[in-house]
C-alpha positions in Angstrom: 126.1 51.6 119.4 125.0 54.7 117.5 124.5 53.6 113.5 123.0 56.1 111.9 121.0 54.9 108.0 121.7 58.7 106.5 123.9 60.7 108.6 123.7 64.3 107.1 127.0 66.2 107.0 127.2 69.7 108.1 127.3 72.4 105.3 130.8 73.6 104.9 130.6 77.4 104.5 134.3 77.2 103.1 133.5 76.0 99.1 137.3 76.3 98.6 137.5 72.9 100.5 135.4 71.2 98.3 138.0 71.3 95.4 139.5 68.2 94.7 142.5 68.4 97.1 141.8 69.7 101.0 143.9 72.7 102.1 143.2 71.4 105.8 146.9 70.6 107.0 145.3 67.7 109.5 144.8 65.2 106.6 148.1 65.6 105.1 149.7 65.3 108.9 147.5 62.3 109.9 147.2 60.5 106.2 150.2 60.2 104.4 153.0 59.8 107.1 150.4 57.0 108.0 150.7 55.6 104.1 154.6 56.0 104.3 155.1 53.8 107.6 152.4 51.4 106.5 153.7 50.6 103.1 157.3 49.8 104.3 155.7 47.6 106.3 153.3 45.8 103.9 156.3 46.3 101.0 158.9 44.9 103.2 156.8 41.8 103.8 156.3 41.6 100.2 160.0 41.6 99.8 159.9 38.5 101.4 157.3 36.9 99.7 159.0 38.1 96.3 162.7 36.6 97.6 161.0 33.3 98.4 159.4 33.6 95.0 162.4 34.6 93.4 164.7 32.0 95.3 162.6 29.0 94.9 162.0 29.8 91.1 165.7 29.8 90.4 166.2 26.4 92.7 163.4 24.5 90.7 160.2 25.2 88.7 158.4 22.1 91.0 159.5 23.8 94.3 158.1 26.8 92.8 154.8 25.3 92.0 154.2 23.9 95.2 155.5 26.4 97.5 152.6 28.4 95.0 149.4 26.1 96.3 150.3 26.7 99.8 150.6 29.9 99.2 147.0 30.2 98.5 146.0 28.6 101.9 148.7 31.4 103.2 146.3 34.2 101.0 143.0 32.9 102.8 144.2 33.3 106.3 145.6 36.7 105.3 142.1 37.6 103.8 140.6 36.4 107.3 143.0 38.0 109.8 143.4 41.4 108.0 139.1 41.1 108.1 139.6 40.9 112.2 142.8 43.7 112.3 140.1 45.5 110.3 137.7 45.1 112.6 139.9 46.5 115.1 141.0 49.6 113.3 137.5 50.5 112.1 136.0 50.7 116.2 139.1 51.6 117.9 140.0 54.6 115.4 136.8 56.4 116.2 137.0 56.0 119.9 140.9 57.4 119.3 139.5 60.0 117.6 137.8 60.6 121.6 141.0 59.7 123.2 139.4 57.2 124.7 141.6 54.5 125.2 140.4 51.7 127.7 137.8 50.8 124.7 140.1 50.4 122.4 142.8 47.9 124.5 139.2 46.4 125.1 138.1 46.1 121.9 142.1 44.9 120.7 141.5 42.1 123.6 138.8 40.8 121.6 140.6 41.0 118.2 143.5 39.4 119.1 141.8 36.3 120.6 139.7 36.1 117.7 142.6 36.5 115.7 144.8 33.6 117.4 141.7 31.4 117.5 141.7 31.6 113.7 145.4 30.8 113.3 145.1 27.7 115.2 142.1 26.6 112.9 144.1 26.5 110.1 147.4 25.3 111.3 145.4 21.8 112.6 143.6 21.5 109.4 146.7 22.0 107.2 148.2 19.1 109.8 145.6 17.0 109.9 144.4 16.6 105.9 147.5 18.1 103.7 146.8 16.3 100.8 143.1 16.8 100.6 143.5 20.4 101.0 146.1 21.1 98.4 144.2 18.7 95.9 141.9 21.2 95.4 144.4 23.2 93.5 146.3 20.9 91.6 146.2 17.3 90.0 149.5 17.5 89.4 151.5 15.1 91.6 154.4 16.0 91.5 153.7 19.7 92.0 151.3 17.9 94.9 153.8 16.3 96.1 156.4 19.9 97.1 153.6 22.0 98.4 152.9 18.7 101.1 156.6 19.5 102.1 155.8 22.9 101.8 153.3 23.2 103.8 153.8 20.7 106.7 156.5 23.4 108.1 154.7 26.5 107.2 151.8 26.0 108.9 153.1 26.1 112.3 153.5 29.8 111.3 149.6 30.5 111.1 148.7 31.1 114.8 151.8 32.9 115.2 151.6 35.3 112.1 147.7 35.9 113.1 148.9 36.8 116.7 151.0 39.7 115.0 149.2 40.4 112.3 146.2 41.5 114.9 148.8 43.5 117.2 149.9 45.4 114.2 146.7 46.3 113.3 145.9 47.4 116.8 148.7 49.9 117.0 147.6 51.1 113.7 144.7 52.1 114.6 146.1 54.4 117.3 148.4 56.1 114.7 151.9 53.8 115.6 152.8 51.9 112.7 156.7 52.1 112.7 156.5 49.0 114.7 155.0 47.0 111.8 157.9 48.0 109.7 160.8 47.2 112.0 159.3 43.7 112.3 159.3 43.4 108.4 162.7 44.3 108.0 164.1 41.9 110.4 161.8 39.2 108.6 163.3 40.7 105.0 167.4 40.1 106.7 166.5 36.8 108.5 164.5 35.3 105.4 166.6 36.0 102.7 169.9 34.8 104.7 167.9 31.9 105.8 166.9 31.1 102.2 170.3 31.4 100.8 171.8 28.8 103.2 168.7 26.4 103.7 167.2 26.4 100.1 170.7 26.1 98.3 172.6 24.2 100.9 175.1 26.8 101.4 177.4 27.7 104.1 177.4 23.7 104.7 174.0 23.9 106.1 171.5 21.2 104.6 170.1 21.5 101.1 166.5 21.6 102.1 165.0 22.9 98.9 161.4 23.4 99.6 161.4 22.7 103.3 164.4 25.0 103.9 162.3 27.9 102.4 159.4 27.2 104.9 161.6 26.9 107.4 163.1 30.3 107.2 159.8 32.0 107.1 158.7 30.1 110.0 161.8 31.6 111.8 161.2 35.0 110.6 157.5 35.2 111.8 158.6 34.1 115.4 161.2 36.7 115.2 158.4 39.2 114.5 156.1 38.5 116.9 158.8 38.7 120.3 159.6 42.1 118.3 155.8 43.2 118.8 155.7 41.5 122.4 158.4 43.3 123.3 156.8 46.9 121.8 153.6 46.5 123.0 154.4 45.6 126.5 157.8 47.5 127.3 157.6 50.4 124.9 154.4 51.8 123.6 152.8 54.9 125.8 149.8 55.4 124.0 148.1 52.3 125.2 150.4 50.5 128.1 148.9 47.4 127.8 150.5 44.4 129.7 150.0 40.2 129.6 147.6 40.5 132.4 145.4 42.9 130.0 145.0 39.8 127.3 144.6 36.9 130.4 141.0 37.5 130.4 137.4 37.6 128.4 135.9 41.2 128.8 132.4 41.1 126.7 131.3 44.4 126.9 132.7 45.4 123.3 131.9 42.0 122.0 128.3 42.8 119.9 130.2 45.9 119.1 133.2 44.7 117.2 131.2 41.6 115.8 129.1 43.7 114.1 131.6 46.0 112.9 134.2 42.7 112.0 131.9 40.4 111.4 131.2 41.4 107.3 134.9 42.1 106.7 135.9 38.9 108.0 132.7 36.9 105.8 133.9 39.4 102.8 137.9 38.6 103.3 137.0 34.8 103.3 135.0 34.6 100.8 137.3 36.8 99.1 140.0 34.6 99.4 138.6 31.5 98.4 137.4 32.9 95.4 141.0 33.8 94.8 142.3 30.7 95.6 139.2 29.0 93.4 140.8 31.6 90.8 144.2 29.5 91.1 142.6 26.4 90.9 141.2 27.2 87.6 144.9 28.5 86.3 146.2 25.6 88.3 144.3 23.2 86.1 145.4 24.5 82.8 149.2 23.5 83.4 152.1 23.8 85.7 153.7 26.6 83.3 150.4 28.8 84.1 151.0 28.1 87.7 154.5 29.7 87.8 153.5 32.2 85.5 150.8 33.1 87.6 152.6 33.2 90.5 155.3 35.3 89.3 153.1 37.5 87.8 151.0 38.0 91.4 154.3 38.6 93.4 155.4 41.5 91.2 151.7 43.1 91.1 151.4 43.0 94.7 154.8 44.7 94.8 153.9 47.4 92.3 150.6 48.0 93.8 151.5 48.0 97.8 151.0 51.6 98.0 147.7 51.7 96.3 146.4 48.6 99.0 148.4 50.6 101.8 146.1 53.1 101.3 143.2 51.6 102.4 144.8 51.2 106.0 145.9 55.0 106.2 142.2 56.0 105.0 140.3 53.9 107.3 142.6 55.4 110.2 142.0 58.7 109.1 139.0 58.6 108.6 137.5 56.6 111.4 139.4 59.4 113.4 137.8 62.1 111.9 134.5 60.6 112.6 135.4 59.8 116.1 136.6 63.8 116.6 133.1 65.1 115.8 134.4 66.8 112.6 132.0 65.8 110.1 133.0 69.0 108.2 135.8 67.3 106.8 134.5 64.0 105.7 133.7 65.5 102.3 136.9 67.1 101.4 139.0 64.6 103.1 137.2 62.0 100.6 137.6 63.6 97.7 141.5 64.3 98.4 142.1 60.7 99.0 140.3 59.5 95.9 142.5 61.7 93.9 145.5 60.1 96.0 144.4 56.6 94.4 143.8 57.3 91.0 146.9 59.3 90.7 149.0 56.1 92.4 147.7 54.0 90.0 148.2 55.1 86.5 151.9 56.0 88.0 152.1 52.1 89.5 150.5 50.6 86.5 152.5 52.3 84.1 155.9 51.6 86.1 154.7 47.7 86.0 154.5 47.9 82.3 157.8 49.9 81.7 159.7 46.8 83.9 157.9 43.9 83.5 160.2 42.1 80.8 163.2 43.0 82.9 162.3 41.8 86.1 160.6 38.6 84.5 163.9 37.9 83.1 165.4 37.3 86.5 163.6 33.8 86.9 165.5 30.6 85.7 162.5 29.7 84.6 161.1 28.0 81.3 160.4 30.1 78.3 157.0 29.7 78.1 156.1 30.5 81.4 158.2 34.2 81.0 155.9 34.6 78.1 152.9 34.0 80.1 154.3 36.0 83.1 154.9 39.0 80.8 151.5 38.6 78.8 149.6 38.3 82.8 151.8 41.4 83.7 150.5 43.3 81.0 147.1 42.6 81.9 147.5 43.6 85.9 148.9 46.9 84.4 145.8 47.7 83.5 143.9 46.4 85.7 145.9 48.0 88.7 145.0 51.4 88.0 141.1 50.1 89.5 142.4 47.9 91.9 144.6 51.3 93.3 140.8 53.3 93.5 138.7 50.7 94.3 140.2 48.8 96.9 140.8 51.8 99.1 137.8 53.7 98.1 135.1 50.3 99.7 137.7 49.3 102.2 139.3 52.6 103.2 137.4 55.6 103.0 133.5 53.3 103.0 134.6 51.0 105.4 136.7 53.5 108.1 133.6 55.3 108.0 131.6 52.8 110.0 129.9 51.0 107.1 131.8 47.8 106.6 128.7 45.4 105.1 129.3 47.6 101.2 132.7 46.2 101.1 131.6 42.3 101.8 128.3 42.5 99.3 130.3 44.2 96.3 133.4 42.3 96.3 131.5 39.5 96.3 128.9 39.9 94.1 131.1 40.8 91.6 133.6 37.9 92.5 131.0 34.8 92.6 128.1 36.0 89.7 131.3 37.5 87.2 134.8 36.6 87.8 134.7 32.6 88.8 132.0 31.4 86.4 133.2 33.6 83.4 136.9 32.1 83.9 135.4 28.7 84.9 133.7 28.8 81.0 136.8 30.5 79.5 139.5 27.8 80.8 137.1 24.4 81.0 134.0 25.0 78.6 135.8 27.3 75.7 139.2 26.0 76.2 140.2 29.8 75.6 144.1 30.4 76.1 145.6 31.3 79.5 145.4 35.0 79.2 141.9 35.3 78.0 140.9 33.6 81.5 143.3 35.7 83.1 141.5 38.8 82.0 138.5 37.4 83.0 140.1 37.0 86.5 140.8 40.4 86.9 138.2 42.4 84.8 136.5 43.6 88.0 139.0 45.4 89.9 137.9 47.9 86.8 134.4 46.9 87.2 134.2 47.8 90.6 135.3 51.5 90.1 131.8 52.7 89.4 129.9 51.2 92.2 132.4 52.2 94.3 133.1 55.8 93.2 129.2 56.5 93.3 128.6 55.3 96.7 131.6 56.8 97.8 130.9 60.4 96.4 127.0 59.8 97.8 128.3 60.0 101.4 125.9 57.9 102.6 128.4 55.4 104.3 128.8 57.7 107.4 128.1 55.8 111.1 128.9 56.4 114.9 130.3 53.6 116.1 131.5 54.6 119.6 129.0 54.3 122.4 129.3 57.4 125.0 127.9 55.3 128.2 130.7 52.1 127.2 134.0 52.2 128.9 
């Protein structure tokens, strides 16, 4: 594999491309009918999340709180398997960028199993130890005792979800993403009917509280994957892959995409511990700061889903670009998507401000946790304008360009030196109030901003990936 340290780029002749949106007609056709697709994917899956939020929150605060721990093992897998999608997307963009495609259902072979292999990890540790696991969070028993419930149905859904999770990523890396949001829809209509009649006990189906909410999402996600099966075996022409292509091991790609995976996977772990240690520190304050927190996190993500769908488009894009040969346009492309983010944010983080009493107000939940739910929405409405520009500026642009060890050293340099010990000392040493250790939390998704915006605007994050003599 070619990595260049200091790839040069060519000296555009053209200045006028250098202002701060391109007038080249290929990024807007490649990037943002790429962002569309991909965000009614990612937001319809958050529509789920928010519905089972929503749903459990008006059934009881407990089934709230519990459903909330296991939610956190959920966020760690995520954190893992988008790190191996990622992986995928970063090497297979740039050899589509070739049209070269027997490398990439090569390099998706090895994502996929690694993906699945991950999956199955978690769902026979969740089995095995459930209480030991989601003690870590909580010492609250009875909040201990729902997310057991929780979470003894749910986790048959982590192989399964890592399974799609890795063929969506594939696809997306080869420009199809519509895919990704017809199976989120479905999952949106079979959840929320599900939810309705297995939470509540309507339509004389059985009151399952909890356990019925798990069980629809476990439903759901199987639903999902046949729909990908059925699209990536009997539908899609770009690729044509078939069972047989999966049914074996080929290595020749293997030191390739573990050395372009391998930091995104260590960051995304590590990254989603540290969030989950992040709950465990709210989790420990009381079960009002729990639900609050949860609440609050479900409507961020919702609010922000464009600014994180961003970083999928611009890794595509510009993995692509690389792949083509046209280094020309790394530059303008660069500085035309970091505009993109900033502008999504202030309008996202000022939206979230605008609504956030409203939409707290549909919880049934207690008055002091709205009041903390409001206060912690007020604080990611800030803090969402960075999160909008960093995230896709390290893990988008930085990362699609072949450099994917920044992402994994400044997320988590920032995460385990700032952000867990200051809140650690604000909740458990200074006994400071909820919202001062939730600002704490979240301080560096500003922080970040300037590493990120000078590395990115240094271009120094430029590498080759593709190997000429591989096939």
């Amino acid at each position: 594999m070619k990595k260049p340290e200091n790839l040069i780029l060519p000296q555009d002749k053209n200045k006028k491309s250098f202002k701060l949106f391109t007038r080249d007609k290929t990024f807007y056709i490649t990037f943002f009918p790429l962002l569309a697709i991909v965000t009614l994917q990612q937001l319809a899956a958050l529509i789920v999340n928010m519905a089972d939020n929503i749903m459990l929150g008006t059934y009881t605060e407990l089934a709230l709180s519990g459903a909330t721990l296991v939610n956190q093992i959920q966020f760690i897998l995520q954190q893992l398997a988008s790190g191996i999608g990622m992986g995928i997307v970063v090497l297979a963009s740039q050899y589509w960028g070739q049209r070269r495609v027997e490398p990439i259902k090569k390099i998706i072979n090895i994502g996929v199993k690694c993906g699945f292999f991950v999956g199955a990890l978690f769902f026979i540790a969740s089995k095995a130890a459930p209480v030991p696991v989601l003690s870590v969070f909580t010492n609250d028993e009875a909040v201990l005792v729902e997310g057991v419930r929780y979470l003894q149905v749910i986790c048959w859904t982590y192989p399964i979800f890592c399974l799609s999770n890795s063929l969506m990523y594939s696809l997306q890396s080869v420009e199809t993403a519509m895919v990704g949001t017809i199976m989120s829809v479905s999952t949106i209509c079979i959840n929320v009917c599900l939810n309705y009649c297995l939470i509540y006990g309507n339509f004389g189906a059985p009151e399952l509280g909890v356990v019925g909410a798990a069980a629809a999402t476990l439903i759901s996600r199987t639903v999902e994957l046949i729909i990908i099966f059925v699209y990536v075996f009997f539908v899609d022409r770009k690729l044509r892959m078939k069972p047989a292509d999966f049914l074996h091991f080929d290595t020749t790609f293997l030191d390739d995409y573990i050395r372009t995976a391998s930091p995104i996977v260590v960051s995304g772990m590590l990254w989603g511990v540290a969030q989950a240690a992040q709950t465990a520190i709210l989790g420990h304050i009381s079960a009002a700061v729990i639900a609050a927190n949860s609440i609050a996190i479900v409507i961020f993500q919702v609010f922000a889903v464009v600014g994180m769908s961003c970083a999928n488009a611009a890794s595509v894009t510009m993995g692509k670009t690389i792949g083509e040969g046209k280094l020309d346009r790394v530059k303008p492309y660069a500085k035309t998507m970091q505009a993109v983010f900033l502008l999504t944010g202030l309008f996202f983080g000022g939206l979230m401000f605008i609504f956030k009493d409203v939409i707290v107000e549909i919880y049934s939940v207690s008055e002091e946790t709205k009041a903390l739910a409001v206060s912690f929405l007020t604080v990611l409405s800030i803090t969402t304008i960075g999160t909008c520009y960093e995230y896709p500026v390290e893990s988008g642009i930085i990362a699609g360009g072949g450099s994917t060890k920044y992402a994994a050293v400044v997320d988590n340099l920032f995460m385990w030196l700032f952000t867990i010990p200051a809140a650690f000392f604000s909740a458990f040493i200074f006994k400071w109030p909820p919202i001062a250790t939730f600002w704490l939390l979240k301080a560096d998704q500003i922080l970040k901003c300037i590493p990120n915006g000078i590395t990115c605007n240094r271009y120094r994050w430029i590498r080759i990936l593709t190997s000429p003599e591989k096939e």
